[in-house]
C-alpha positions in Angstrom: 65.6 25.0 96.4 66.6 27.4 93.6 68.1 30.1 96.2 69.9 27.1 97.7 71.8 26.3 94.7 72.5 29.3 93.0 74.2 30.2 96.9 76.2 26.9 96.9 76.7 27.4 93.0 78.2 31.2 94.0 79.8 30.2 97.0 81.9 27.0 95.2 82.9 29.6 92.4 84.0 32.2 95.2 86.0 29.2 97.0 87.4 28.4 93.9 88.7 31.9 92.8 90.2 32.3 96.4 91.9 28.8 96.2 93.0 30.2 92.3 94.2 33.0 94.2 95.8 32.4 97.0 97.6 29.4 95.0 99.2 31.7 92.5 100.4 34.3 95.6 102.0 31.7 97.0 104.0 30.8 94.0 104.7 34.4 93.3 106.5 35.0 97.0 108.3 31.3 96.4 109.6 32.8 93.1 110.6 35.6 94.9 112.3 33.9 97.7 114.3 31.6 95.3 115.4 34.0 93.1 116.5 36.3 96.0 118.3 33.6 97.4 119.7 32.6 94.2 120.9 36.3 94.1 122.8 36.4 96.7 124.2 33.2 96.4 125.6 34.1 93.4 127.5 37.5 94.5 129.1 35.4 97.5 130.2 32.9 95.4 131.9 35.7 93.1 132.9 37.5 95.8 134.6 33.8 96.6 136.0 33.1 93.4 137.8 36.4 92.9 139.1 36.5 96.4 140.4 32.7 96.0 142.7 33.8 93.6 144.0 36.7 95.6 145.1 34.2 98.0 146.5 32.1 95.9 148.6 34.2 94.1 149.7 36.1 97.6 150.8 32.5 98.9 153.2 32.0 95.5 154.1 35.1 95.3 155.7 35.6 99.3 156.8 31.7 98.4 158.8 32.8 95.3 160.2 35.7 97.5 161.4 33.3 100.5 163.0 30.9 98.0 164.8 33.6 96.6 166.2 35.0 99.9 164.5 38.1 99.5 162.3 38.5 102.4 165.2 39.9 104.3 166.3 42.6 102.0 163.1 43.4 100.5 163.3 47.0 102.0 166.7 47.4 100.4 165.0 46.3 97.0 162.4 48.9 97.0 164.8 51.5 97.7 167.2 50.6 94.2 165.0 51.3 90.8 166.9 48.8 89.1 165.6 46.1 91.8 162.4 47.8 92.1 162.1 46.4 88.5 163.6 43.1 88.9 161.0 42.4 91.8 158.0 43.9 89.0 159.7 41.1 86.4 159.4 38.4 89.0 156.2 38.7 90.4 154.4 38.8 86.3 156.1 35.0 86.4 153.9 33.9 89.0 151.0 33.4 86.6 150.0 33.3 82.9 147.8 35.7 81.9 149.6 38.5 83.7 148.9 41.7 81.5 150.9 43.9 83.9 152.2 44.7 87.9 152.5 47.9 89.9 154.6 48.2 93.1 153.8 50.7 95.7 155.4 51.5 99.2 153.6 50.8 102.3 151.5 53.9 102.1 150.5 52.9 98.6 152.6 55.4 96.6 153.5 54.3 93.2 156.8 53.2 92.8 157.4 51.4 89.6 155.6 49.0 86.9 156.2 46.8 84.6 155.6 47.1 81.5 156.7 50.6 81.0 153.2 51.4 79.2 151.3 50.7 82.7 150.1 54.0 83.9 151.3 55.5 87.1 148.9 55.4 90.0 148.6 55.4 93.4 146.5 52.7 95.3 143.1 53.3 96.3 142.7 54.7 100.3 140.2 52.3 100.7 143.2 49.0 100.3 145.4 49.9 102.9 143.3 48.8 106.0 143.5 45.7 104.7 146.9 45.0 102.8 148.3 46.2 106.4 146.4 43.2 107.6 148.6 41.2 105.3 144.8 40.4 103.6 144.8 40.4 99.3 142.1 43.1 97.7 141.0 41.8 94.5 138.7 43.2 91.7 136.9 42.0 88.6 135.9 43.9 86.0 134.1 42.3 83.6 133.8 45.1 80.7 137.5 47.1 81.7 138.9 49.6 79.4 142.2 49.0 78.6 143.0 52.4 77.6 142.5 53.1 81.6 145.6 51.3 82.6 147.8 51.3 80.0 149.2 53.7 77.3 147.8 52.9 74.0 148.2 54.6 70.5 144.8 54.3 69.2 143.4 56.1 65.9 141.3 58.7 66.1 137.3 56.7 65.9 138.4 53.1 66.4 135.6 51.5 68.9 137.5 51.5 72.3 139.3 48.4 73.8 137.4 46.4 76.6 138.6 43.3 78.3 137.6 41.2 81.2 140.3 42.8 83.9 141.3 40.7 86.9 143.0 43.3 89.5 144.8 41.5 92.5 146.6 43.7 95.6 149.3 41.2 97.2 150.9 42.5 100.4 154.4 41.9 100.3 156.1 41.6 104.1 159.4 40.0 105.5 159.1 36.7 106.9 158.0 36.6 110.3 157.0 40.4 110.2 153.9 41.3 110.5 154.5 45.0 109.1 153.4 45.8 105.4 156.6 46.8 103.4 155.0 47.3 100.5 152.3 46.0 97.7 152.1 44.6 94.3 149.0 45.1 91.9 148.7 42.2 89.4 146.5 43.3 86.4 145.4 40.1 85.3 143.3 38.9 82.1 139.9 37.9 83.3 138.7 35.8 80.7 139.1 32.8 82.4 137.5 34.1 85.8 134.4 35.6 83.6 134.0 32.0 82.0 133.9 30.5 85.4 131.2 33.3 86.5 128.9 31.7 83.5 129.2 28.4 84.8 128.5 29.1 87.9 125.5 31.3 86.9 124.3 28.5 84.7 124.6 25.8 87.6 122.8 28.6 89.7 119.9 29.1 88.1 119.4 25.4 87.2 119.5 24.8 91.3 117.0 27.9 91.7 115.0 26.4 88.7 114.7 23.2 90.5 114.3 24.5 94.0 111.4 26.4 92.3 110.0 23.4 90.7 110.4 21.3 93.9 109.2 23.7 95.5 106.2 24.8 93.8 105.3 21.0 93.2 105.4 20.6 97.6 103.6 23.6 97.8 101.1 22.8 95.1 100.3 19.8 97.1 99.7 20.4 100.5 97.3 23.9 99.2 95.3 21.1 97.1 95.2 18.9 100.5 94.5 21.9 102.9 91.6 23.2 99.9 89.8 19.3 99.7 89.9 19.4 103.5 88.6 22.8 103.6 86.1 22.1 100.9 84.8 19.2 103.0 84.7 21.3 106.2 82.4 23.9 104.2 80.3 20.8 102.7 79.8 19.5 106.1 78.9 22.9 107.6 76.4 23.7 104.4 74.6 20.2 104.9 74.5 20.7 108.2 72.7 24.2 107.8 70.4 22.9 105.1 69.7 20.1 107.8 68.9 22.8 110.3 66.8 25.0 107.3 64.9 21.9 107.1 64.6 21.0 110.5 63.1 24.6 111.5 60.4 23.9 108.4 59.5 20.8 109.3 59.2 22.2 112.7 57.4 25.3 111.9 54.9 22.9 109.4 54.3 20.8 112.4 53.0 23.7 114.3 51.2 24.8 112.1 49.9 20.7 111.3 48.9 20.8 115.1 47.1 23.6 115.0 45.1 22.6 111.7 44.1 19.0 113.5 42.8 21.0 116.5 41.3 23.5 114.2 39.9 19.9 112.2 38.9 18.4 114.9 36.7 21.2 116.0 35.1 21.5 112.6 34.3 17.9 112.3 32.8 17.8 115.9 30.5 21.4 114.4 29.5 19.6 111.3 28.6 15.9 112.5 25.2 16.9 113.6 24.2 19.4 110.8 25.4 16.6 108.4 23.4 14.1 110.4 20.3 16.5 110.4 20.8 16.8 106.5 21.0 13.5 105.9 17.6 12.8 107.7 16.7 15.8 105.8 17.2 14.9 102.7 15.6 10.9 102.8 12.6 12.5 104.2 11.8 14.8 101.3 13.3 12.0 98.6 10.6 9.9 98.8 11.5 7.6 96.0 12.0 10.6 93.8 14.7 9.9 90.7 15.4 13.2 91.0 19.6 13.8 89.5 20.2 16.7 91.0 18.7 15.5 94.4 20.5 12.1 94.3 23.3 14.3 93.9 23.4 16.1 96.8 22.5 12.7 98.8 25.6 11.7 97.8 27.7 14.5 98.4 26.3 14.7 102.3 26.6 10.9 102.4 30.6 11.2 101.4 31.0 13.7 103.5 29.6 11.9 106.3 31.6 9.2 105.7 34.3 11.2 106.1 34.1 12.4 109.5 33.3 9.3 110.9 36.9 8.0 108.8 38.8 11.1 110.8 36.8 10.5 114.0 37.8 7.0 113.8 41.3 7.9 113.3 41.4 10.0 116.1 39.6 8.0 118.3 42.4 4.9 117.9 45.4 7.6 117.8 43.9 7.8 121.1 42.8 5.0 122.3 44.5 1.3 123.0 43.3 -0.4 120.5 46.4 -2.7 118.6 45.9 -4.4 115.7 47.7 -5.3 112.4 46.1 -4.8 109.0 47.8 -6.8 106.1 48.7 -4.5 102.9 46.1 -6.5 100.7 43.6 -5.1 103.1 44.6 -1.8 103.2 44.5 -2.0 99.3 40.4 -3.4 99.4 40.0 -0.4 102.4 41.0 2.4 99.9 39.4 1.2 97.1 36.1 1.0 99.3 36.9 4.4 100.1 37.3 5.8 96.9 34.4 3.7 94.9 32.2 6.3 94.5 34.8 9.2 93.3 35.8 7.1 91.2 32.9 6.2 89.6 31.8 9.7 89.2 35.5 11.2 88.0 35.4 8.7 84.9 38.9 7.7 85.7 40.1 4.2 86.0 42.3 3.2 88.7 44.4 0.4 88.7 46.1 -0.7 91.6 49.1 -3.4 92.0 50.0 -4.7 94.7 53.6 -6.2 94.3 55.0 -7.0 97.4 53.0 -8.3 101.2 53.1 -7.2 104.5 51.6 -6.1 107.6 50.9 -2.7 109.1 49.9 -1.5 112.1 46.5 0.0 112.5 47.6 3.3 113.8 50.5 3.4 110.8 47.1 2.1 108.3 45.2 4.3 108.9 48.1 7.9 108.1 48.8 5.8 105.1 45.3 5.5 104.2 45.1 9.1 104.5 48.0 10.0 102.9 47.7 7.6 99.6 43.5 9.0 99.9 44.6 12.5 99.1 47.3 11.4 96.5 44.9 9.6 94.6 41.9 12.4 94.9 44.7 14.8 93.4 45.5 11.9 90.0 41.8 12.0 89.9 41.7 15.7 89.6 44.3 15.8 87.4 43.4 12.9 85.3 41.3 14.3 82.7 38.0 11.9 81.8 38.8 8.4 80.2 42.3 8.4 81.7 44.0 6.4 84.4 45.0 6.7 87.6 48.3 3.5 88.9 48.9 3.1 92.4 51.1 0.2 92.9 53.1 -1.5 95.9 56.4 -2.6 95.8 59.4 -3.7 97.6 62.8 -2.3 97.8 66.2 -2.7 100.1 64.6 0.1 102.4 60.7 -1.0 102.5 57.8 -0.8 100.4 57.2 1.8 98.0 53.5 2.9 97.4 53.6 5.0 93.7 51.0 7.1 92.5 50.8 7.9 89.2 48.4 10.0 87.4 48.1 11.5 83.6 47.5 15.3 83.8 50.0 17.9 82.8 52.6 17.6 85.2 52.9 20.2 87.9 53.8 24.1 86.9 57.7 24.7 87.7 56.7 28.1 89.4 55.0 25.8 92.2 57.9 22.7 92.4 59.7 25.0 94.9 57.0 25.0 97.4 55.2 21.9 96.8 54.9 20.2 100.2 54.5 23.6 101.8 50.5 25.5 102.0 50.4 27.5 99.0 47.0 27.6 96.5 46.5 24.4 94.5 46.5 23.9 91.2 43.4 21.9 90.9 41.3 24.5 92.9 41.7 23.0 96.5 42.8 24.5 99.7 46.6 23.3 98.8 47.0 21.5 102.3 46.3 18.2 101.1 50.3 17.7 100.3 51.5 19.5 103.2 50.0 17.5 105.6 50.2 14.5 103.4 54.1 15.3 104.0 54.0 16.1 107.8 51.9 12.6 108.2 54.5 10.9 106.1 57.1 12.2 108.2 55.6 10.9 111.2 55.8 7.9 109.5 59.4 8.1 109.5 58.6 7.8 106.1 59.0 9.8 103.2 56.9 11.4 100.6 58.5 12.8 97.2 57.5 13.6 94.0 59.7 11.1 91.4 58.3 12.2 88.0 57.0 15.3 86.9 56.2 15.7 82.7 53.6 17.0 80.5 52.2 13.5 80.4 51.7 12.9 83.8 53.4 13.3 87.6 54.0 9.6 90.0 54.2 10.2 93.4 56.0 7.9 96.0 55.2 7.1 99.7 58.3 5.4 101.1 57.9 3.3 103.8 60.9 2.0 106.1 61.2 -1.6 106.7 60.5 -1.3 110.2 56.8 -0.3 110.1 56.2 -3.7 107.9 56.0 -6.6 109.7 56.7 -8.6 106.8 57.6 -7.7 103.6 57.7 -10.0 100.4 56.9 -10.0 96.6 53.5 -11.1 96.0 52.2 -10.2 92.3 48.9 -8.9 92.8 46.6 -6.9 91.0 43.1 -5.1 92.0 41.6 -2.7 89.3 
C-alpha cells in the first residue's frame, strides 16, 4: 500500500511539473508569435504611413503644375535657371513644414535647390527604377543630422543638430506622358510623422497586449481542460491497474487457499482417528482422577476434536444438498457454544450484541462462523486477562455489519501492509487465520477490513451484503 502511494504521490507531482511545463512553453511561443506579428505589423504600417504622404504630395504637386499650364513646357523650365528656381519656390508651397526642395533631371543629376544653403547632390541609383515608373520614394529619418543637408555655421563643440527628416522623391512628367522629365526631393520636417509613429506603436502594442492576454486566457483554458481530462484518463487507467494488482492477489491467495483446504482436508482426515484413539486413551487412564494437568490435556484433545468434526461438517454440507436457513440470533448462541470453553479459560469477557435480525443460509453460516471464530480467538489472544472482547451486529444501507473489537495493543505498522496476506503472526500463530478469514469473506461477496487500529485496542468488521440476508431489521439484543 505504501509503494502504491508514494508511486501515485510521484507520478501526480511528475504530471503536475509537465502540465507546469508544457503550460508556460506554450505561453512563451504565443509571446513570441504576437510580438513577431506585432513586429511586422508595425514596419508595414510605417512603411504605409511614409509612402501615403509621397502620394499625396505627388498628386498636389503634378495638380499645381497642370493648373499652372506647366505640364507642357516643363522641359523648357528645367532648361532656364531662373525657372528652374521658380519651379523649386512653387513646389516648397505645396506643404507646411517644407524645410527645403531639390530638382534633378531625369537621370537624377542635381540641378538646383531651394534654399540656397541645401547642399548639392545627386539622387541615389537605387530611385530611379522607380521615379521612371512615375512611383514617389520616400524616407524617414527619425534622428537626421541637419548638418548633412544643409550648410550650417556651427561653433566649434556645440552638440550637433538632429531632427526628425521626412525626405519625399516626386516624379514630375507632362500630362499624358508617361516619360520621367525630371524629380523633385522635398526635405520635409518629420515631427509630425514621428508623433503619428508613437501612436501607432502605442495602439500596437495595446492590440498585441490584448491579443496576448486573449490569447493566453483561451489557451490557459483548453490546457486546464485537456490536463482534467488527461488526469482522469491516468486515474482511470491507475484504478484499473490497482483493480488488476488486486485481482492477480486475490487470485494467487485463492490458489494458494485451495491448496491449503486440500492440504486441511487431508490433515483432518490423518488426525480424526489418532484424536479418537487419544480420547479413549485418555478416559481410560482418568479414572476419576482430579488430576489439573490431566484434565488439561482432556480438554485440549476434546477441542480439538470438536474441531474437525466443525470442518468435517462444513465440508460435508459445502458438498452436499442440504438447504437450510439459520436466523442471526442462532448463529450468535452457535458461536458462543463454540467458544465457551476458550473463553472461560482466556479470562476474557465477551460481550456480544446483536443489533439488527435476519436470516442466513447454512452454507453462508457456517464461512461466517468460521470467519468471526478466528476473529474472536485473535481479541482473545490479544486481550490481555480481565479485559474484554465486543462482537456486535448491526445494520447498515449495504447489510449487516458483524464488529469485532478487542483491547490489546493494536497491530504493529511494520505488519498493516501485509495483513490479510500469510506472513508470521503476532500472537505466535501460523498467520493464516486472516488470510483465509479474507479469501472466505470474499467468497462471501463480502468484505473483511480492519476499521480501527490504536494502542488501546483494534475492531474488526465482517461486511455482509444485503443479498445474503433474508431479512434484515434492528432488533436490540444482547448475549454476554
Amino acid at each position: 500500500m505504501c509503494a502504491k502511494n508514494s508511486f501515485g504521490g510521484k507520478t501526480s507531482t511528475q504530471s503536475r511539473s509537465v502540465a507546469w511545463s508544457a503550460w508556460a512553453l506554450a505561453l512563451v511561443v504565443l509571446a513570441i508569435t504576437v510580438a513577431g506579428g506585432t513586429l511586422h505589423l508595425r514596419v508595414h504600417l510605417r512603411e504605409h504611413l511614409v509612402q501615403r504622404d509621397g502620394e499625396i504630395l505627388t498628386t498636389v504637386a503634378l495638380a499645381r503644375q497642370y493648373a499652372n499650364g506647366s505640364g507642357a513646357t516643363l522641359t523648357q523650365r528645367l532648361g532656364n535657371p531662373a525657372d528652374q528656381l521658380a519651379l523649386a519656390l512653387e513646389i516648397s508651397q505645396i506643404k507646411e513644414g517644407v524645410l527645403g526642395v531639390r530638382l534633378f533631371d531625369r537621370n537624377g543629376r542635381f540641378e538646383t535647390a531651394f534654399p540656397p544653403t541645401l547642399l548639392a547632390t545627386n539622387l541615389a541609383n537605387d530611385d530611379l527604377p522607380m521615379l521612371r515608373a512615375l512611383q514617389p520614394v520616400c524616407r524617414f529619418f527619425e534622428q537626421a543630422t541637419l548638418g548633412d543637408y544643409f550648410l550650417l555655421e556651427t561653433p566649434a563643440g556645440s552638440p550637433v543638430s538632429r531632427t526628425p527628416l521626412l525626405e519625399v522623391n516626386i516624379p514630375l512628367h507632362a500630362r499624358g506622358d508617361s516619360n520621367l522629365v525630371a524629380a523633385a526631393q522635398l526635405l520635409l520636417d518629420g515631427r509630425a510623422v514621428a508623433s503619428e509613429y508613437d501612436r501607432v506603436d502605442e495602439h500596437l502594442w495595446l492590440l498585441g497586449l490584448g491579443l496576448y492576454l486573449g490569447g493566453a486566457i483561451l489557451l490557459s483554458g483548453v490546457l486546464i481542460w485537456a490536463y482534467r481530462r488527461l488526469r482522469k484518463a491516468q486515474a482511470l487507467l491507475e484504478e484499473r491497474t490497482a483493480r488488476l494488482l488486486r485481482a492477480n492477489h486475490e487470485l494467487a491467495l485463492a490458489a494458494k487457499t485451495s491448496a491449503l483446504g486440500s492440504m486441511t482436508a487431508h490433515l483432518i482426515h490423518g488426525l480424526s482417528n489418532p484424536l479418537a484413539n487419544l480420547q479413549d486413551f485418555i478416559a481410560s487412564h482418568s479414572n476419576g482422577a482430579s488430576d489439573g494437568d490431566l484434565q488439561a490435556l482432556a480438554a485440549s484433545t476434546h477441542r480439538m476434536q470438536q474441531l474437525v468434526h466443525d470442518v468435517v461438517r462444513v465440508l460435508g454440507e459445502e458438498r452436499g444438498g442440504d438447504h437450510y436457513q439459520i436466523t442471526l440470533a442462532e448463529l450468535v448462541e452457535v458461536l458462543n457454544g463454540k467458544l465457551g470453553p476458550t473463553v472461560a479459560d482466556s479470562g476474557v469477557r465477551v460481550i456480544t450484541l446483536l443489533d439488527v435480525d435476519g436470516a442466513l443460509s447454512n452454507r453462508h453460516a457456517n464461512l461466517i462462523l468460521l470467519i468471526l471464530e478466528n476473529l474472536i480467538h485473535n481479541a482473545l489472544r490479544a486481550t490481555p486477562r480481565g479485559g474484554k472482547v465486543l462482537v456486535r451486529f448491526m445494520a447498515e444501507a449495504e447489510g449487516v455489519v458483524c464488529q469485532v473489537a478487542d483491547e490489546g495493543a493494536g497491530i504493529s505498522a511494520l505488519v498493516l501492509p501485509r495483513l490479510f496476506t500469510p506472513c508470521h503472526s503476532t500472537h505466535g500463530g501460523s498467520g493464516l487465520g486472516l488470510a483465509i478469514s479474507n479469501q472466505l469473506a470474499n467468497q462471501l461477496g463480502a468484505a473483511l477490513e480492519l476499521i480501527t487500529n490504536s494502542p488501546s485496542g483494534c475492531v474488526f468488521a465482517l461486511k455482509l451484503p444485503r443479498n445474503l440476508l433474508a431479512e434484515a431489521k434492528l432488533a436490540g439484543m444482547e448475549h454476554s
